[in-house]
C-alpha positions as CSV (number, residue, x, y, z in Angstrom):
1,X,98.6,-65.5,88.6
2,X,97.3,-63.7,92.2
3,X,99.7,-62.7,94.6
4,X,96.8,-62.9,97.2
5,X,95.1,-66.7,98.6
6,X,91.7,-66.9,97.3
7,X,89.8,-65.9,100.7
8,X,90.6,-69.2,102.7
9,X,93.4,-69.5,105.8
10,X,96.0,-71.4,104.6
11,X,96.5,-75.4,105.1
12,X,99.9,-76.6,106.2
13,X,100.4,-80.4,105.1
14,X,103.0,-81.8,106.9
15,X,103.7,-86.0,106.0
16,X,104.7,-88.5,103.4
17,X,105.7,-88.1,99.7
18,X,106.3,-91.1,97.6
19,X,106.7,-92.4,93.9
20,X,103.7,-94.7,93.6
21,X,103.9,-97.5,90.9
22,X,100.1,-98.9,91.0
23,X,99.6,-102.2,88.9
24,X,95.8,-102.7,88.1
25,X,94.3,-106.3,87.7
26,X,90.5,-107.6,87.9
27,X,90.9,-111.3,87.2
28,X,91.2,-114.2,90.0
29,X,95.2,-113.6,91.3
30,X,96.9,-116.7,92.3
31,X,100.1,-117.0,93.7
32,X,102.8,-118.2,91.1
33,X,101.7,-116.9,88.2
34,X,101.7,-114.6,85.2
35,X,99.4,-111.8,85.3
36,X,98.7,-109.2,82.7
37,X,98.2,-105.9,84.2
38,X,97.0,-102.3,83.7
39,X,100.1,-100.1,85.3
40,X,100.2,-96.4,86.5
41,X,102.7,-94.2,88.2
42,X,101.5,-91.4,90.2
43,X,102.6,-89.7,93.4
44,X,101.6,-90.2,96.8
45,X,101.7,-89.8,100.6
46,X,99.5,-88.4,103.3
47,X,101.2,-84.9,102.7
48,X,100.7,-84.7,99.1
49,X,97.3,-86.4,98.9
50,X,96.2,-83.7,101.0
51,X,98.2,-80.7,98.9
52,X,96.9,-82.4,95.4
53,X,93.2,-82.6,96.7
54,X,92.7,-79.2,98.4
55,X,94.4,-76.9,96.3
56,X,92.2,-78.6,93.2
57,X,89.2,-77.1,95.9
58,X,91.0,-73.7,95.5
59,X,92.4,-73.5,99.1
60,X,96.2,-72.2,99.5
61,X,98.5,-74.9,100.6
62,X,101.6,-74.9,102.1
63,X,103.2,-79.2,102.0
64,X,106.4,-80.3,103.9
65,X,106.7,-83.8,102.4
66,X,109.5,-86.3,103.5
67,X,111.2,-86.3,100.2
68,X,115.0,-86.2,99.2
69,X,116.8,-84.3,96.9
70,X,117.1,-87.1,94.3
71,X,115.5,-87.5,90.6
72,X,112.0,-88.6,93.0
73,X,112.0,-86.1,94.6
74,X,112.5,-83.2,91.8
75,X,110.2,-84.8,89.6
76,X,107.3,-84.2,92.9
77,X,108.3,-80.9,93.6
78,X,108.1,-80.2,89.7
79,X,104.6,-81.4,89.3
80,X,103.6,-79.3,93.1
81,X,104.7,-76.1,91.2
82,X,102.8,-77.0,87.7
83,X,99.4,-77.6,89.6
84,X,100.0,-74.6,91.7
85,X,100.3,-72.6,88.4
86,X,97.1,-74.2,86.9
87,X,95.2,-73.4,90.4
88,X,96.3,-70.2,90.9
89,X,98.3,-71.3,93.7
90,X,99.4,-67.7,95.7
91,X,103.1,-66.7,95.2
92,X,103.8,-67.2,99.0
93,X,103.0,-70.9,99.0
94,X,104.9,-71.2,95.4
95,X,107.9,-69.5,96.9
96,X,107.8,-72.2,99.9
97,X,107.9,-75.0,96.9
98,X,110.5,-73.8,95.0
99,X,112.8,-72.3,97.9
100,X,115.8,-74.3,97.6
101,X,115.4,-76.3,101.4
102,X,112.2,-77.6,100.0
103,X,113.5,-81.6,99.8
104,X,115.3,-82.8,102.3
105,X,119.1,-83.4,102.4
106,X,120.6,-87.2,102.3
107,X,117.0,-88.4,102.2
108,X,116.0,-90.9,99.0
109,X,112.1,-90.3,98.3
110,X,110.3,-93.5,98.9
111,X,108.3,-95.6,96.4
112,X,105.5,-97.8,97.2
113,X,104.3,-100.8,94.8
114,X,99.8,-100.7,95.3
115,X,98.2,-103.1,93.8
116,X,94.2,-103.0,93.2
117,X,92.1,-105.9,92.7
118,X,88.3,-106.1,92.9
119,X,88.0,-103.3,94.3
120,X,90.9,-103.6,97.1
121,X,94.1,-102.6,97.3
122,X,97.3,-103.6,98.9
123,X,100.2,-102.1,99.5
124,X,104.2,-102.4,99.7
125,X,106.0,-99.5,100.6
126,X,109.6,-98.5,101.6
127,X,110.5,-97.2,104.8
128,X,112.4,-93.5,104.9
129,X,115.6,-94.1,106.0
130,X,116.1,-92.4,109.6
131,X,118.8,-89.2,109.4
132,X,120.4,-87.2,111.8
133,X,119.7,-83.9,110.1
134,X,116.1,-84.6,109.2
135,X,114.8,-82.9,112.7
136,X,117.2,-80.1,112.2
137,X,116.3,-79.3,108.2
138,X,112.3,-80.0,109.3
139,X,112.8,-77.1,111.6
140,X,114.3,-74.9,109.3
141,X,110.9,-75.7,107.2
142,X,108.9,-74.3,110.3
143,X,111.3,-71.5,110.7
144,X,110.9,-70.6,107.1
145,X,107.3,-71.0,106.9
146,X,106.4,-68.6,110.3
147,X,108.8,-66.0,109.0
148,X,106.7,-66.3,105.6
149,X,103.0,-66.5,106.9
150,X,103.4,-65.1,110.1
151,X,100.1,-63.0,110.0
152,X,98.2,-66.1,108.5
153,X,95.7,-68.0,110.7
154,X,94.4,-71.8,108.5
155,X,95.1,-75.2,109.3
156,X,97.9,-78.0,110.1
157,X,97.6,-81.3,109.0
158,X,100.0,-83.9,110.2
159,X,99.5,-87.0,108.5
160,X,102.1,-90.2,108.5
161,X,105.6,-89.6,109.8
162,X,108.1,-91.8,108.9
163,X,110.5,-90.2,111.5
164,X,108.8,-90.2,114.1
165,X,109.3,-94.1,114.4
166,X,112.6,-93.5,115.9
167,X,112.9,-95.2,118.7
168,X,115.5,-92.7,120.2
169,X,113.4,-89.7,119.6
170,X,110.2,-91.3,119.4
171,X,107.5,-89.0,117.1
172,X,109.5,-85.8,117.1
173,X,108.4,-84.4,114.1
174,X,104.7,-84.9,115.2
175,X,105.4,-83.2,118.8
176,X,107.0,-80.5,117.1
177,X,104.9,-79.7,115.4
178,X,102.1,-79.1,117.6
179,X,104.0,-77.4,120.2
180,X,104.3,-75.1,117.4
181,X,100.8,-74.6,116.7
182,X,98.7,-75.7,118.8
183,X,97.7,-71.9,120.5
184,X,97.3,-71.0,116.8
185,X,96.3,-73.0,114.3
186,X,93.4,-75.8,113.8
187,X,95.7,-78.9,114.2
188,X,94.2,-82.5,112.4
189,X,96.1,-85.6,112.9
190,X,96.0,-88.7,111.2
191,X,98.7,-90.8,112.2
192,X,100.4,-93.7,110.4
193,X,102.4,-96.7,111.5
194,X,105.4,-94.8,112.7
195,X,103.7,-93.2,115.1
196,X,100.6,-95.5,116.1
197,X,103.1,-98.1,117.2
198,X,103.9,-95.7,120.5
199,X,100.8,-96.6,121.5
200,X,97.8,-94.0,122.5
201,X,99.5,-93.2,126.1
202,X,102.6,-91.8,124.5
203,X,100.2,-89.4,122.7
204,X,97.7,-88.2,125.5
205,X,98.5,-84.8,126.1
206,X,99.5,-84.1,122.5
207,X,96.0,-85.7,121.7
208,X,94.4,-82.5,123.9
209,X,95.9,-80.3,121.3
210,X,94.6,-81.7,118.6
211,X,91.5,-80.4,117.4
212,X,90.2,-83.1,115.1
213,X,91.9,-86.7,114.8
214,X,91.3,-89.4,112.5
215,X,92.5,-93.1,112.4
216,X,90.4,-96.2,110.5
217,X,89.2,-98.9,112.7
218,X,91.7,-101.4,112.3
219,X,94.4,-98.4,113.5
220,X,93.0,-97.1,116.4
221,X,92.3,-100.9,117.8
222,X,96.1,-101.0,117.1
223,X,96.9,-97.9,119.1
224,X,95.2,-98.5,121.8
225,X,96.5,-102.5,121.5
226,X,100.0,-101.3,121.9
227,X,98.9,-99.2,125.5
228,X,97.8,-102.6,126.6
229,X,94.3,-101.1,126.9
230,X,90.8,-102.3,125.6
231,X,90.2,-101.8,121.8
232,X,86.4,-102.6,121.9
233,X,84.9,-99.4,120.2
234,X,82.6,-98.9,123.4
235,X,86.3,-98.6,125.4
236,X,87.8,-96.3,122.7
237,X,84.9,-94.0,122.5
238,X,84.2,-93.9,126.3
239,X,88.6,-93.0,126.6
240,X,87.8,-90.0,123.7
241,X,84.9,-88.9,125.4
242,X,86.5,-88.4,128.7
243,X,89.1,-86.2,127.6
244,X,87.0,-84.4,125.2
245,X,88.4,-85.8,121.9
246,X,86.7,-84.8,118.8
247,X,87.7,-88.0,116.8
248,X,86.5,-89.6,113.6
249,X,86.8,-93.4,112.9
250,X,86.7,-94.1,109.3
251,X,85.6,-97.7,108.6
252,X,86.9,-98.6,104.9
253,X,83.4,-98.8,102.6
254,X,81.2,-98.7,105.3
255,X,81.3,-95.1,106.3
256,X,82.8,-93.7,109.5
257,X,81.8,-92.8,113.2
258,X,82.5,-89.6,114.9
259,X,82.0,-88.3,118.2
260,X,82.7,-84.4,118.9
261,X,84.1,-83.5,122.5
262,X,82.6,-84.9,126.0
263,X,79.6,-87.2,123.8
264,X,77.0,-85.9,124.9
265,X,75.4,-84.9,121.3
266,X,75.8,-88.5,120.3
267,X,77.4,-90.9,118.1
268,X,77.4,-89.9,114.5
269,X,76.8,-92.4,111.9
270,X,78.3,-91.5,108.5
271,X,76.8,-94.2,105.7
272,X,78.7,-94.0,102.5
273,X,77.5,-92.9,99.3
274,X,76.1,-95.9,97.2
275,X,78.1,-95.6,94.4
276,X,77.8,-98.1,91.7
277,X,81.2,-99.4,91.7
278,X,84.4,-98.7,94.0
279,X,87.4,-98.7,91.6
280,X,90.5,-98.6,93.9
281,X,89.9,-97.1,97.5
282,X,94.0,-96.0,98.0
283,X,93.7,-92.9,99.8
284,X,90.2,-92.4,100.9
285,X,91.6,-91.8,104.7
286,X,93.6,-89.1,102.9
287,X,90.7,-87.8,100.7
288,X,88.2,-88.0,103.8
289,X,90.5,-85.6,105.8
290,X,91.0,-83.3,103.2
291,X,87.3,-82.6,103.0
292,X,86.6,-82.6,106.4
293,X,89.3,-79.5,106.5
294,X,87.9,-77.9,103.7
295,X,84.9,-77.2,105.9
296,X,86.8,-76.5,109.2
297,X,89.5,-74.5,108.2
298,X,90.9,-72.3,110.7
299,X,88.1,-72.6,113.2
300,X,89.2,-73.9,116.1
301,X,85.9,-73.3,117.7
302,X,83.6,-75.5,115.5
303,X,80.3,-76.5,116.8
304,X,78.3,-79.9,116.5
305,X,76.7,-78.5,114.0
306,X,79.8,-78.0,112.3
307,X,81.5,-81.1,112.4
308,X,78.6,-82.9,111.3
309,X,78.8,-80.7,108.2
310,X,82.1,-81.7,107.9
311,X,81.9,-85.1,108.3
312,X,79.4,-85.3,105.4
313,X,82.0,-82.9,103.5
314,X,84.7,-86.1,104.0
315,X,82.7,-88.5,102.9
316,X,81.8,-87.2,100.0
317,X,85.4,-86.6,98.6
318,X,86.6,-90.1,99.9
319,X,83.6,-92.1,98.3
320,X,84.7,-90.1,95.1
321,X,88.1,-91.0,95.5
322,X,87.1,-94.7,95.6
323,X,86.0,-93.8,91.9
324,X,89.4,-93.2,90.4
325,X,92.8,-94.6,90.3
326,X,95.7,-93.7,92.8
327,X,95.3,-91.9,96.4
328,X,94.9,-88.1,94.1
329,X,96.0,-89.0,90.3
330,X,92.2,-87.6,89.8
331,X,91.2,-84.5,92.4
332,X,87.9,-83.1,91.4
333,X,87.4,-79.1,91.8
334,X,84.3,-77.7,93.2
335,X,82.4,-78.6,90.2
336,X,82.8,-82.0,89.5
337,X,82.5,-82.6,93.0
338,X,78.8,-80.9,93.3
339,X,78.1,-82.8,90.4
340,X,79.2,-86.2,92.1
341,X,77.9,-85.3,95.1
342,X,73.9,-84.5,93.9
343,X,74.2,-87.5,91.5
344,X,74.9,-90.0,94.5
345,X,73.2,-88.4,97.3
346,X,69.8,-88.5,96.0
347,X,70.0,-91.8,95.6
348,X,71.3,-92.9,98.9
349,X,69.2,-92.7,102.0
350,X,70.1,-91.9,105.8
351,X,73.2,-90.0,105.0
352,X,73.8,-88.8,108.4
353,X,72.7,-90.4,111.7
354,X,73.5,-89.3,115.8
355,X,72.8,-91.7,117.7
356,X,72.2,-91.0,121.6
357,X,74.8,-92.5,123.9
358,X,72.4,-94.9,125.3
359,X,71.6,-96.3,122.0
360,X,75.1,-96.5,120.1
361,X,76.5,-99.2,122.1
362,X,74.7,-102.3,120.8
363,X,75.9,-101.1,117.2
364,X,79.3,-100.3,118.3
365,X,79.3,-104.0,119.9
366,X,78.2,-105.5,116.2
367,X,80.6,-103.9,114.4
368,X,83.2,-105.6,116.7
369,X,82.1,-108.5,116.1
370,X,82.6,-107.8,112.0
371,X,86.0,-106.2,112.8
């Protein structure tokens, strides 16, 4: 095993962990009766999504999942350490697993029922229980992790907080965070309900620190729903590009938009990969951000140029996610993933489009009308 990282900044992951039971069924579901299904338990959440699939890419990872010290929790801390051993995981990120404040005091580890039909998937997951000491032990996490890498440059990402739904200290974990490293680090975001029901305003200057934020369609209408301002994609877009927002807007099979600062480079048009058959999509958000950091890491000064690159990069690794079970029971390393990737891009067209300003709005008014 090296004692060194591979060459790459490091990548913080910072989010959800859960037990996820997935049940599997492609007949006609009806309400009422006995089904027969095909049944899998893996583990999930934003924050080990994005551990499982960049560390399979051979990038150092350091994860701060929301998980408790119960038989959950040890059983996902367990299987972090075994694939950091297989990937040559360095001995600084495999000292952060294993330290002993790795799972979180008088928390119980969530578990989330998916269930994938046709092609779809739905969803029923537990809350995590709101604790006083959660802020305090999160912190001591940071604490730990500066002392431990404090020469290392790389990447956060903060993906979906449970915490930071509390309504008395409304997304503390999230704001922490990027006080922390915002002068630093490259910072992604990709909130989840917790913190999307505060509504885009409460964000606003912690969205100026951000370097690269993600939400699906259906989110960021919410978020900007619960401000009481226009959701049309025109509105959104025009609010991003004012402040200089380099956003992505992933829009389930159909690809995703992006626009990159002030907008005036254009809308980009991601079109998905035509693969033959999409077998569950649960966690292609997670698998689209992981890619898109793969490329970006640590550059906080990426160019146009750039982010399309990596905007390509996300879609790749989300349309192959949406050919395997689970949101990262099947990461593919470097290898498959060229393989995947050559197999399904030559026979696909139009990959990549950017679209000038004056042109984007009469398709960003169409796919209102389909959302």
């Amino acid at each position: 095993m090296k004692t060194t990282s591979k060459g790459t900044s490091p990548i913080i992951t910072i989010g959800s962990g859960n037990v996820e039971h997935i049940l599997k069924y492609d007949g006609e579901i009806r309400i009422g009766r006995k089904h027969i299904v095909t049944s899998y338990e893996l583990f999930g959440g934003s924050c080990i999504n994005y551990f499982l699939r960049l560390i399979t890419a051979g990038i150092d990872v350091f994860p701060i999942p929301f998980i408790g010290k119960d038989q959950h929790g040890h059983d996902i801390r367990k299987h972090l350490v075994k694939i950091g051993l297989e990937r040559d995981l360095n001995e600084k990120a495999l000292q952060f697993i294993s330290s002993k404040d790795f799972l979180f005091p008088n928390v119980q580890t969530p578990k989330a029922i998916i269930v994938v039909h046709q092609g779809q998937r739905t969803i029923f997951s537990q809350g995590l229980p709101i604790k006083k000491n959660i802020e305090e032990h999160f912190q001591n996490r940071l604490d730990f992790l500066c002392n431990l890498a404090s020469n290392d440059t790389g990447s956060v990402m903060i993906g979906h907080i449970s915490v930071d739904g509390d309504i008395h200290k409304p997304g503390v974990i999230s704001k922490k965070t990027i006080n922390t490293y915002f002068n630093k680090f490259f910072l992604f975001a990709n909130f989840g309900n917790s913190q999307i029901k505060h509504g885009v305003d409460f964000w606003i200057k912690d969205l100026s620190h951000i370097d690269l934020f993600q939400l699906n369609l259906e989110e960021i209408k919410r978020f900007f729903n619960q401000s009481g301002r226009n959701s049309s994609l025109n509105e959104i877009i025009k609010f991003l590009r004012e402040r200089s927002i380099t956003a992505v807007i992933t829009i389930n099979r159909f690809g995703a938009i992006g626009t990159y600062k002030d907008g005036s480079d254009g809308i980009v048009l991601a079109w998905p990969l035509k693969i033959k058959q999409i077998i569950d999509p649960t966690g292609a958000g997670d698998a689209f951000a992981s890619g898109m950091i793969s490329s970006l890491n640590g550059n906080k000064y990426f160019t146009f140029k750039d982010f399309l690159s990596a905007i390509v990069e996300g879609r790749d690794w989300a349309s192959y996610a949406c050919t395997t079970i689970g949101a990262s029971g099947n990461c593919p390393d470097k290898k498959t993933l060229d393989t995947f990737r050559k197999k399904y891009s030559n026979a696909s067209h139009k990959l990549i489009e950017v679209i000038k300003p004056d042109y984007a709005k009469q398709i960003m008014e169409l796919i209102d009308k389909v959302y």
